[in-house]
C-alpha positions as CSV (number, residue, x, y, z in Angstrom):
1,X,13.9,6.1,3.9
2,X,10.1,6.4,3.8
3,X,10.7,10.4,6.1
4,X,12.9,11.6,2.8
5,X,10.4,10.3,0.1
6,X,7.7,12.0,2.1
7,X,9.3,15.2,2.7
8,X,10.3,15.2,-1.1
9,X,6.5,15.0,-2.0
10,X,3.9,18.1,-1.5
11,X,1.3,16.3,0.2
12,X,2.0,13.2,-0.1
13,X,-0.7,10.6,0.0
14,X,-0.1,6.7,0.9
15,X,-2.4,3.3,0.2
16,X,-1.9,0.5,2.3
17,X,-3.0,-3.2,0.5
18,X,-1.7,-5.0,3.6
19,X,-4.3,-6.6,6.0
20,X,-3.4,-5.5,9.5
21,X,-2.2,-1.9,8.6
22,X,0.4,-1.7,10.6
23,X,2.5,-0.3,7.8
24,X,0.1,2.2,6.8
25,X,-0.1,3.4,10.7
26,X,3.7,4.3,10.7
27,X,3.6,5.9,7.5
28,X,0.5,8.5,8.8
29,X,2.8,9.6,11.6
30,X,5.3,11.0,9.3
31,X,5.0,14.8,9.1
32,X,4.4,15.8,5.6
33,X,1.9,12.5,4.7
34,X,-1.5,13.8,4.2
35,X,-3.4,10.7,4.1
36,X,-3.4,6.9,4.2
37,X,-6.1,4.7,2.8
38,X,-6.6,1.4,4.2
39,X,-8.2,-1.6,1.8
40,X,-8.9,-4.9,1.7
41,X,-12.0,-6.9,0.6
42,X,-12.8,-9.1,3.5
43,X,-15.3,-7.5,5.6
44,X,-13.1,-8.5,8.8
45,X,-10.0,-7.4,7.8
46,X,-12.0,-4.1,7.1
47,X,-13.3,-3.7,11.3
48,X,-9.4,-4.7,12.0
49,X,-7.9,-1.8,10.2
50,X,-10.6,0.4,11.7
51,X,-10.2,-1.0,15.2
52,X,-6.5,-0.8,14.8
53,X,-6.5,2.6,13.4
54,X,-8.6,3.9,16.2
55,X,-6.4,2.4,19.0
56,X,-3.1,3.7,17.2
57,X,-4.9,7.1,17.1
58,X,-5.7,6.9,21.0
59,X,-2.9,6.3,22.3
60,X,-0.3,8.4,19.9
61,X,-0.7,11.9,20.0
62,X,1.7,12.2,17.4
63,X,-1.1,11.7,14.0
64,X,-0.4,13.6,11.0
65,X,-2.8,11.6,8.1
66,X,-6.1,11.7,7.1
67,X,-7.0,8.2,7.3
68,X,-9.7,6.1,5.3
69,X,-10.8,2.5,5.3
70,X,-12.7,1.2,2.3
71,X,-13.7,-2.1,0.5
72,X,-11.6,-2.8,-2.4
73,X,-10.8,-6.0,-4.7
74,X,-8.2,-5.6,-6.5
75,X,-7.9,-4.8,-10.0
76,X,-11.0,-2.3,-9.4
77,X,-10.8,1.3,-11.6
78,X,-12.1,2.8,-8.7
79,X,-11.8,2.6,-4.4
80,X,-15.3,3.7,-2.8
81,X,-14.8,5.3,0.3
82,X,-17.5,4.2,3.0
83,X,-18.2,7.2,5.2
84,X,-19.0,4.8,7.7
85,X,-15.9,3.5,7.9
86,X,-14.3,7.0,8.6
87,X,-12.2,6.9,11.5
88,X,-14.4,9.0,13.9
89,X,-11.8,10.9,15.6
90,X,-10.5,12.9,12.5
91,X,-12.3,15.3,10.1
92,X,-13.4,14.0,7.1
93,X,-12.2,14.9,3.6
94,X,-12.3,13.5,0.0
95,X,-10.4,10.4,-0.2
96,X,-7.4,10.8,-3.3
97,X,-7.8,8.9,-6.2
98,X,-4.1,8.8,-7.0
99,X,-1.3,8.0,-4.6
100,X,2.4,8.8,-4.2
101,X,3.3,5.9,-2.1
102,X,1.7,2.5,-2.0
103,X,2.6,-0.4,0.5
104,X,2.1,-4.2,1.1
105,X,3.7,-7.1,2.7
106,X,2.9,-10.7,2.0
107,X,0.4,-9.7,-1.0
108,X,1.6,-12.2,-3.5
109,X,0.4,-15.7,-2.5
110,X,-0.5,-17.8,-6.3
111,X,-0.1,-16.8,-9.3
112,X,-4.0,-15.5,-10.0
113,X,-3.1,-12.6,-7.8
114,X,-0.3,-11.2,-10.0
115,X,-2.2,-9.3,-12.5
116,X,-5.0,-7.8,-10.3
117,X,-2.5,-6.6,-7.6
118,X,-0.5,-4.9,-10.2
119,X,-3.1,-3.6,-11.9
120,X,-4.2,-1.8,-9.0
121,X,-0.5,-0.2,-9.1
122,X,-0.9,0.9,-12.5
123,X,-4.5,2.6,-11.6
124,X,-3.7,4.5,-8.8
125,X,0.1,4.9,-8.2
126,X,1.0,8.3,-9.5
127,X,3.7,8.3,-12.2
128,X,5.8,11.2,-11.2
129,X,8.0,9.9,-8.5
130,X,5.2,7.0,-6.7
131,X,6.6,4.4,-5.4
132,X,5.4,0.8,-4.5
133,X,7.0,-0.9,-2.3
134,X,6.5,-4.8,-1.7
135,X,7.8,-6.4,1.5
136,X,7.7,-10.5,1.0
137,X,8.7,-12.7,4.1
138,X,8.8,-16.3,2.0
139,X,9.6,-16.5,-1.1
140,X,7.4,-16.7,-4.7
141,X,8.9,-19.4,-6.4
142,X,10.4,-18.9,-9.6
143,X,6.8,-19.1,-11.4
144,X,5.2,-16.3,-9.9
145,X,8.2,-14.4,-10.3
146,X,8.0,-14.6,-14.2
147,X,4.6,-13.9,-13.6
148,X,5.5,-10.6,-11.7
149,X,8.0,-9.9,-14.5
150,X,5.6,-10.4,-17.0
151,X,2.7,-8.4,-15.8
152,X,4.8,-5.7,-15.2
153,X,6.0,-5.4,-18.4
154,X,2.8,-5.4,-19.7
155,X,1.6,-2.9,-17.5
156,X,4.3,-0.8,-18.2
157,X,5.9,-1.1,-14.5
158,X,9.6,-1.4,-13.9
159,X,11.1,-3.0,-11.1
160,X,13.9,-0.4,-9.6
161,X,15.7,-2.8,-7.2
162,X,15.1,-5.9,-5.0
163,X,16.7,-6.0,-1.1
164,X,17.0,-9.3,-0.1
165,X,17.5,-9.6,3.8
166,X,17.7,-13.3,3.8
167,X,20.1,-14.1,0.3
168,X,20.8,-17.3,1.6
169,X,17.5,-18.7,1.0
170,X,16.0,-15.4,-1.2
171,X,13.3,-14.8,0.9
172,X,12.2,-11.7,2.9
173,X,12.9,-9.3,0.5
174,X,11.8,-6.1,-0.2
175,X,10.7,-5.0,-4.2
176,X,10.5,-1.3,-5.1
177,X,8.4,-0.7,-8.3
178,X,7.4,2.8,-10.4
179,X,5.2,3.2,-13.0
180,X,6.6,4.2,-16.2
């Protein structure tokens, strides 16, 4: 799924919210992604991306994104990108400010979360054809789900569909959102 939306999308560019990056690392192998930036705001989680980024990129040859690692808390107007957190091995360029596809798994753990994460959809997710696409392996609870619902809709974000690979229980599901 993630090969047609990219090769549907000139230069297509990909943020990754999820702490490990292992997402965003499959994504910048597919041909046609021009970059992937990497955030978090835990200083930790930060060396992590870039250690894991740099492994990935020694020991795949196959590597088609420009990839960035910066600070970011969500809810921000802006992501800084800290040259020194570059990944070494590939040219730098200007990080995008806008992005056709943005990923995360696991994001959504109370309430107080809601709004910033999904304002940060709503500043950089582009609104011809972006996507965001939220992988969640437990499930929310029915309040944070109203919460979700009613962010959204203040934010003027729709929810296009939900896959749920575990209906029996309604957990580890996957949400697809655009903005409007």
């Amino acid at each position: 799924m993630l090969g047609v939306l990219f090769n549907s999308l000139p230069e297509s560019m990909c943020l990754n919210l999820e702490q490990c990056g292992l997402t965003g690392i499959l994504i910048s192998s597919i041909p046609g992604v021009e970059s992937v930036t990497f955030t978090d705001h835990d200083p930790g989680c930060l060396q992590l991306l870039r250690d894991n980024i740099s492994l990935n990129n020694q020991t795949n040859a196959v590597y088609h994104a420009q990839t960035f690692v910066s600070f970011y808390s969500w809810g921000d107007a802006t992501i800084p990108v800290d040259s020194s957190l570059l990944v070494e091995s590939l040219e730098p360029k200007i990080a995008p400010t806008k992005f056709h596809l943005i990923i995360g798994s696991d994001l959504i753990y109370c309430i107080e979360v809601v709004q910033p994460l999904f304002q940060t959809i709503k500043n950089f997710l582009i609104t011809d054809n972006g996507l965001f696409i939220l992988a969640t392996s437990f499930s929310l609870g029915e309040r944070i789900d109203e919460e979700v619902e009613k962010v959204c809709r203040d934010l003027n974000i729709r929810k296009e569909s939900v896959t749920t690979l575990n209906e029996k229980e309604n957990i580890c599901r996957i949400d697809y959102f655009r903005n409007n």
